[in-house]
N, C-alpha and C positions, 0 to 999 in steps of 0.2 A: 627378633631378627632385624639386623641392620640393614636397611634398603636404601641406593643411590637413589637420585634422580635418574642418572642416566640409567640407571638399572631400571627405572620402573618405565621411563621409556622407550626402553627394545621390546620389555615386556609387553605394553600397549602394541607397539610398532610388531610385534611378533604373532601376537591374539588375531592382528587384522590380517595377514599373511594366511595364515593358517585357515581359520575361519571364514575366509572369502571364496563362494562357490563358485563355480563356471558360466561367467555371465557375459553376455555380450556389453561393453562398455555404451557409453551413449554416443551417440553415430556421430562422428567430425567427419568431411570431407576437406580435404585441405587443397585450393587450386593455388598451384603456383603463378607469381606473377600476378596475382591480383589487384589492383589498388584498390583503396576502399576510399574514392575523389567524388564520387557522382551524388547526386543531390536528386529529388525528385524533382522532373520537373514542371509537376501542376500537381497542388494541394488535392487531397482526395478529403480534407475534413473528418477524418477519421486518425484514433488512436489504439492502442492494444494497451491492458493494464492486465499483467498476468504476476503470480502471487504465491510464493511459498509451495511449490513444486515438491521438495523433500524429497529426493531421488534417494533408492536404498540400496547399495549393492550387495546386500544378504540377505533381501526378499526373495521366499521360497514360495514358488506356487503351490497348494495344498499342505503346507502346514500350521501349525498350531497358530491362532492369533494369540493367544496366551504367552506366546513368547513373540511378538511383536514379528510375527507372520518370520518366523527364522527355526521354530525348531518342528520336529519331525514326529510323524504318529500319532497325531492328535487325534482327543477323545470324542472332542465334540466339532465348533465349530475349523471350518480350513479354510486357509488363504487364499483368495480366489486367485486369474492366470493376470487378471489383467490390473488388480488392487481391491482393497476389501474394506466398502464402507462400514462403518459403525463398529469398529475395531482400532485399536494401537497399534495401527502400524503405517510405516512410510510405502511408499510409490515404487512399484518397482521400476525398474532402469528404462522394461519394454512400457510403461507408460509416458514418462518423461516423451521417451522418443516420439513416441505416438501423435503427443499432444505438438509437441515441436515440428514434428512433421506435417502435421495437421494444416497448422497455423502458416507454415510453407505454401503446401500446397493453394489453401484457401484462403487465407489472408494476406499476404506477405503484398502482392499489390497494391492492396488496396485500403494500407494505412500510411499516414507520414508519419509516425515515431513511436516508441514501444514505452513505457514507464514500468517496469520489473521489479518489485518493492520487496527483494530477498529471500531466503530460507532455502537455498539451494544444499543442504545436506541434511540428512537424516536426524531425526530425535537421539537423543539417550535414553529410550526403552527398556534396551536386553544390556543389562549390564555383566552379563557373558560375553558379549562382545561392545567394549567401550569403545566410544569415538576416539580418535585420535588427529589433532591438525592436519595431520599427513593428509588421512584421508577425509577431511572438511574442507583442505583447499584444492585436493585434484576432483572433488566433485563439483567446488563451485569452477576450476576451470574446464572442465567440461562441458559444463550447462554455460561457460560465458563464452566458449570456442562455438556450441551451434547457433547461440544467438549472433553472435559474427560472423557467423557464416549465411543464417537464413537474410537478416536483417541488413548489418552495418553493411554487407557487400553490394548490395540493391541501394544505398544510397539512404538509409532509412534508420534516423538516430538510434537508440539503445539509451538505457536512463536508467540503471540500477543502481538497487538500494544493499545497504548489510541489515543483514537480519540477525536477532539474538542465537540460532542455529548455527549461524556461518562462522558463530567463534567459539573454542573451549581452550580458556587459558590454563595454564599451569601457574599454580595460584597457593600460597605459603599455607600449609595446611596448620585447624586448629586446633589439630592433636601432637603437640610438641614430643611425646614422647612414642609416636611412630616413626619420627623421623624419616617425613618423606614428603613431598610437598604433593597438589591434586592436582586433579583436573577439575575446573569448574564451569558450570555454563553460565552464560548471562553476565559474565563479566571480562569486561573490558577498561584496561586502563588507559589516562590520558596517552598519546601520541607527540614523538613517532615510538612504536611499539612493532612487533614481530607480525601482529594483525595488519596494518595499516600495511608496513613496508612487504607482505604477499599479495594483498590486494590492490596494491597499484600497481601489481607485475598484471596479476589476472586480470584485469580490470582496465590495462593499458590502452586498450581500443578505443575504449568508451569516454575516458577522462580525458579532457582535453590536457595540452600540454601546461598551459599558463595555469590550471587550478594542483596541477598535479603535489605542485610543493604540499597547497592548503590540504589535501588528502592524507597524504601521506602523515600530517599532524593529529588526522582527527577523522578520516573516510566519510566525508561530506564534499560536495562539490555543485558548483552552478554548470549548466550549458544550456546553449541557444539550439533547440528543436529547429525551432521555424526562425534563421538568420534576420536579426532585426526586428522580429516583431514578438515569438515568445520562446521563456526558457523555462527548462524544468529544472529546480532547487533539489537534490538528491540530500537530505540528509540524515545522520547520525543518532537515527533514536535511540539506542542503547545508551548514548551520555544521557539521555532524560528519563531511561527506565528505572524504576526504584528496586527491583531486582538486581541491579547493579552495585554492587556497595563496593566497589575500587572507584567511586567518585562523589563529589561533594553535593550533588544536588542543586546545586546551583544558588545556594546560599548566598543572599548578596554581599554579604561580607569577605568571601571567598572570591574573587573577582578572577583568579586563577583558573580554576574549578574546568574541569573539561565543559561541561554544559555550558558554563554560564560563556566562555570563548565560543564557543558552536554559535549560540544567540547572538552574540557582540558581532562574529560574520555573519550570520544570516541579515542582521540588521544594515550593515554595509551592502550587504550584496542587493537587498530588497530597495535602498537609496539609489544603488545604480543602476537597478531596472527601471528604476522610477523616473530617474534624469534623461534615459535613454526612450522614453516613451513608450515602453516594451511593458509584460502582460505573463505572470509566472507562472508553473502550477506550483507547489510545496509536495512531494515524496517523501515518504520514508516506510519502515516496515510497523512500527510498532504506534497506534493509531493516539493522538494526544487524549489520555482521559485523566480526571482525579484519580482515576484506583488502579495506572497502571504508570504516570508521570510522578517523579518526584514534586511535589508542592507550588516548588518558588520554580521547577521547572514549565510547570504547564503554566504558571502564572506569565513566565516572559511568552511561553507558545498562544496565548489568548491576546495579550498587549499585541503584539505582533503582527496577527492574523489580524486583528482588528485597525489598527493602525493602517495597512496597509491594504484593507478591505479591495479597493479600488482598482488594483493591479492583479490582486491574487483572483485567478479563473477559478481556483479549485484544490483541494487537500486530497490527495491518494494513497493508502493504506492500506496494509496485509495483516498477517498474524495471528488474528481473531479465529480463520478459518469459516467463517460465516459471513454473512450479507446482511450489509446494514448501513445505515448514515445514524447520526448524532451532530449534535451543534456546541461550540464554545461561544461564548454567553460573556457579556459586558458584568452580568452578576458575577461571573468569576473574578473578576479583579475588584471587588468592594467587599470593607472587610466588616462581616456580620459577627459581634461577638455571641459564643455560646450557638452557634451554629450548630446543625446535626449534618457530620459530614456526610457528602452526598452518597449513594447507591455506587458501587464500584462495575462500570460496566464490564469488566473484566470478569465479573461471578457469570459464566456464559449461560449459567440455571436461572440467573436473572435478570438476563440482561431483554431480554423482548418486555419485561414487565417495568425494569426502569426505563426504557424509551417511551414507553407509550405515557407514564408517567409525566416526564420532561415533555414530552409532546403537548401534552394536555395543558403548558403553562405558557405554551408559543404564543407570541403577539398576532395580531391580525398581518396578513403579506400586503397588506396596502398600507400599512402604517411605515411609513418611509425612515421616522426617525429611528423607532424599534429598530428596523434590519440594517441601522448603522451598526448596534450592539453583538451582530451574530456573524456567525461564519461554519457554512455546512461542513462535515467532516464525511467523507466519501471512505467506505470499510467493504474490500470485493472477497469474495471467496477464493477459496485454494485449490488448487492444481492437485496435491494430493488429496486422497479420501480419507483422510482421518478429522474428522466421524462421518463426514459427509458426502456429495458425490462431487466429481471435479467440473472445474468451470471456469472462465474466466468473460473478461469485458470487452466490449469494441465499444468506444465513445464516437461519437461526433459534435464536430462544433462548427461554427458560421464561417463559410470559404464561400458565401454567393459572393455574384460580382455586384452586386448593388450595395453588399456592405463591405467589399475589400478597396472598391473606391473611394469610397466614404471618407474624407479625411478624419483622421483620428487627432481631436484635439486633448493640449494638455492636459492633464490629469490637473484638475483644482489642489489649489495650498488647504494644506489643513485647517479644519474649522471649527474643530471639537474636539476635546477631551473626552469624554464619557463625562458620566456618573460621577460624583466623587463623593455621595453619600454622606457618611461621619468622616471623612478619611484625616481631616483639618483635625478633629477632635482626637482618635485612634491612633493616628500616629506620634502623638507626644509619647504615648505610653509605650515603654519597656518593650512587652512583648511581642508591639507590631511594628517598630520602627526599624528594623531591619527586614521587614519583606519588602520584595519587589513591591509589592501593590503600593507602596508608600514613595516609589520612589521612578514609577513609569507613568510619566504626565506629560508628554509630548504630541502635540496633534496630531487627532486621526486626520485617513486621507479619505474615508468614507464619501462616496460619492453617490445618489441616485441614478445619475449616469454614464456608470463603471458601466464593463462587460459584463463585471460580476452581479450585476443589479439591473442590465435591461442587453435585451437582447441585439449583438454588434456584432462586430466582426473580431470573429474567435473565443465567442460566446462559448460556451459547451450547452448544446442543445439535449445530449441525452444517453443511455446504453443501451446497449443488448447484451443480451447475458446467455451465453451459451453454456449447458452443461453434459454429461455423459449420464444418462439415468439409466442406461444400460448395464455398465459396468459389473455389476455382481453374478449377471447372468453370462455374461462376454465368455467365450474361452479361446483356444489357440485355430479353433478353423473360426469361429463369428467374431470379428474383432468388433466392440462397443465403437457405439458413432457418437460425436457431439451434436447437440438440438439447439435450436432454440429454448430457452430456458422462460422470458420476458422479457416486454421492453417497457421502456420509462415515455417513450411517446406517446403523441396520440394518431390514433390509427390514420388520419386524414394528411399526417407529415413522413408515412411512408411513401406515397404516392403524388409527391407536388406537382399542383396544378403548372402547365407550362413546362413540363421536365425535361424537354426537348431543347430549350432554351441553357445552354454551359453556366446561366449564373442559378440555376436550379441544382441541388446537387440531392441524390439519393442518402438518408441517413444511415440506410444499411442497402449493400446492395441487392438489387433483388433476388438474385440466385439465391442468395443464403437464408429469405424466408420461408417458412413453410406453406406448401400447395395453398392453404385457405389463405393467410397473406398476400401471397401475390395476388390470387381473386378477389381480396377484398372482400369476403364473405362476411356474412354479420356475427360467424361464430367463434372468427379470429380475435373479438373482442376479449376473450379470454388469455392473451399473451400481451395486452395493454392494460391493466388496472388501475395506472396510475393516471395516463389522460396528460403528465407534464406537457408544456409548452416549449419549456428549456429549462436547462439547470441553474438557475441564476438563485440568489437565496432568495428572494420572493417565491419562486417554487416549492425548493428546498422548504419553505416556512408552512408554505400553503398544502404537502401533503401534509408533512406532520401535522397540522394544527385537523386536518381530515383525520389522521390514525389516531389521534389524541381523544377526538370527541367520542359521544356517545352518540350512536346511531350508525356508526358504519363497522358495523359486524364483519360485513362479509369484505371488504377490504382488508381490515386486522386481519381477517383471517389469511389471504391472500400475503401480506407481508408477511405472517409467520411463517407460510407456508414457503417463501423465498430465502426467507433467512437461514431457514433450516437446508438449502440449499434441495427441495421438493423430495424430503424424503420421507 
């Protein structure tokens, strides 16, 4: 039978229609007459990093997770009221709301800027009911309407990312003789594209006006959080996903290539942070590893990150659905023949066993040349429960006044290449002279005394991680509550000596710890495991290089225990 395009989708467009039960949408208030001008006006040293939400609007309370919590009379397990960890399925709407109201009520003071690193629409689970654009972009404008409303209206940036959820293209199918083209996920082609020019409608808040062209090419974009001093780099991990095959990979011969143009700007944009004496973070959804980045792609995301050591505070990531950090490595740009490629941190059956692995090969965190080589990779958990329970992060970083006076001198000229191994030797031959690694030799900016590497002003000193462990048991008269989850401090930097004093500032405030926290009881020691100082990659070095050895049992087990989001 002959099938159109447009035949096939009404049909889509028709399935969702039909299919779509009686749900309350995700809550907008819209005040008129708003401006969205006002700025915060005293640094509270805190940020939100919240993560792949998945809101579902044909999540059915008590049915089958078998059919990714949508269909009805099930045998065995049912979809809880409020979401259903350790099951396939997305969030329902009344969670979304939940958690956004939440963050209202309890947070919304008491951060300067949000970094939202994507996946604001459902999986493709029940292919009874396929996604269709329609409904991928009025869920992400939903979730980008109440972030505008809790957030941008209060004065308080917004920094989202696209996530490989956020798109299903229609895409030339490779059965020619169905004659019909698909839906596919995870791919995205270069810009400007149908993707790009919805998302800079949705999106229009967030992006300033001057980046808006470069979006619209590619849905990557800079802004200045904190005016003059830092900005967060929003970008385009889907050009660097290897799932993606409507792109080149970033092949350096393809100079074209979506990815490799992404890199060419981000490297522009990271020179004018750098001119401007300003301090980044890097965002995106899909976190840089070998076994989830095309090749020559993570090869420019490690050059990069490493070159620019000095200015970059920190990498933030979603996707995963789990908690975890990971480091990119100066050994990733030197070319070992006959190598065994690395452990793919993306196997998530493997992945706590390759970390602890790579852990075990960390340099000492006082060897100052080593941590020119590295750069921590920051991976927070997700919003919705699938597998896990929800959560997300509050960060803080250094707004005393003893280090916001501080003059902040220039960032030192480059003074190192790396490593450069055989690379003299390797690169005559054939089949290495067209990688990046043969061909990115420009000084690093690696500094000892970056923010990134000792504690300043807008350092990131550390998170809290709150999660919902209630949730399975929750229903419509007990609504689940967020906890405390852990923090990455140490317990004696909740309570600063002098706090009394405006250049002391609280890492978390204290309403939001629990009873034995605020007392400062000896038993609270159990939501600090880690003991960090700050997050600087000397930190960053120095627990790994703790999870890595042999003798700290009961920490491994405390990470596992976190990764898996405490379930």
């Amino acid at each position: 039978m002959r099938i159109t395009i447009s035949a096939f989708i009404v049909a889509c467009s028709a399935a969702l229609v039909v299919a779509s039960p009686v749900q309350a949408p995700l809550q907008v208030e819209h005040e008129a007459g708003t401006a969205i001008t006002a700025r915060p006006k005293k640094l509270h040293g805190r940020f939100l990093h919240i993560t792949d939400m998945h809101p579902d609007p044909f999540y059915t309370a008590h049915s089958s997770t078998k059919r990714s919590c949508h269909g009805k009379n099930p045998k065995k397990k049912q979809a809880g009221y409020w979401g259903t960890p350790d099951a396939e399925c997305d969030s329902p709407l009344r969670l979304t709301n939940f958690t956004l109201d939440y963050l209202d009520k309890h947070w919304a003071g008491d951060i300067d800027f949000v970094v939202w690193t994507g996946d604001n629409a459902r999986h493709d689970e029940d292919h009874q009911i396929p996604r269709t654009p329609s409904e991928i972009f009025d869920l992400n404008r939903q979730v980008a309407m109440r972030m505008e409303k809790i957030f941008l209206k209060r004065g308080i940036p917004v920094v989202p990312s696209i996530g490989n959820n956020d798109i299903w293209l229609l895409f030339a199918s490779n059965f020619p003789h169905l004659n019909v083209a698909t839906w596919q996920q995870n791919i995205m082609t270069p810009g400007p594209n149908s993707i790009t020019n919805e998302f800079v409608s949705i999106w229009q808040p967030f992006v300033p006006f001057p980046q808006r062209q470069v979006f619209q090419r590619g849905a990557y974009y800079s802004t200045e959080v904190i005016p003059g001093r830092v900005a967060v780099i929003s970008l385009n991990s889907i050009y660097f996903y290897d799932s993606n095959k409507a792109v080149g990979g970033c092949q350096y011969n393809e100079r074209e290539d979506a990815g490799n143009l992404e890199f060419d700007w981000l490297e522009v944009q990271l020179k004018m942070y750098r001119n401007k004496n300003m301090l980044v973070y890097l965002s995106g959804h899909i976190p840089p590893s070998p076994g989830m980045y095309f090749p020559e792609c993570y090869v420019r995301y490690v050059e990069l990150s490493l070159r620019f050591q000095d200015i970059i505070l920190g990498h933030l990531y979603g996707h995963m659905n789990v908690d975890y950090f990971s480091f990119v490595e100066e050994i990733d740009l030197e070319i070992i023949p006959n190598e065994d490629p690395k452990p793919d941190r993306a196997a998530a059956d493997g992945l706590y066993e390759t970390l602890m692995s790579e852990f075990a090969h960390l340099p000492s965190e006082s060897d100052e040349d080593k941590l020119d080589g590295l750069a921590a990779i920051s991976v927070a958990p997700s919003v919705v429960p699938n597998p896990f329970v929800p959560g997300f992060r509050i960060f803080s970083y250094n707004v005393s006044s003893e280090a916001l006076v501080k003059p902040t001198g220039k960032r030192n000229h480059g003074h190192r290449r790396g490593r450069r191994g055989d690379k003299d030797k390797h690169c005559q031959e054939e089949q290495y002279s067209r990688s990046w690694k043969c061909h990115l030799d420009q000084p690093w900016h690696s500094d000892p005394d970056a923010p990134s590497r000792r504690n300043q002003a807008f350092t990131p000193l550390g998170f809290a991680q709150f999660y919902m462990p209630d949730i399975a048991e929750a229903n419509k008269t007990h609504p689940p509550h967020f906890k405390l989850e852990y923090l990455t401090y140490e317990l004696t930097a909740l309570h600063p000596k002098g706090s009394g004093d405006e250049k002391f500032v609280y890492p978390v405030p204290v309403r939001q710890l629990p009873r034995s926290l605020r007392d400062g009881k000896k038993e609270s020691s159990k939501y600090a495991p880690y003991s960090m100082t700050d997050l600087t990659i000397g930190s960053w070095v120095g627990l790994g290089r703790r999870l890595g050895a042999e003798g700290y049992g009961k920490l491994r087990r405390r990470f596992r225990k976190y990764m898996f989001v405490s379930v």
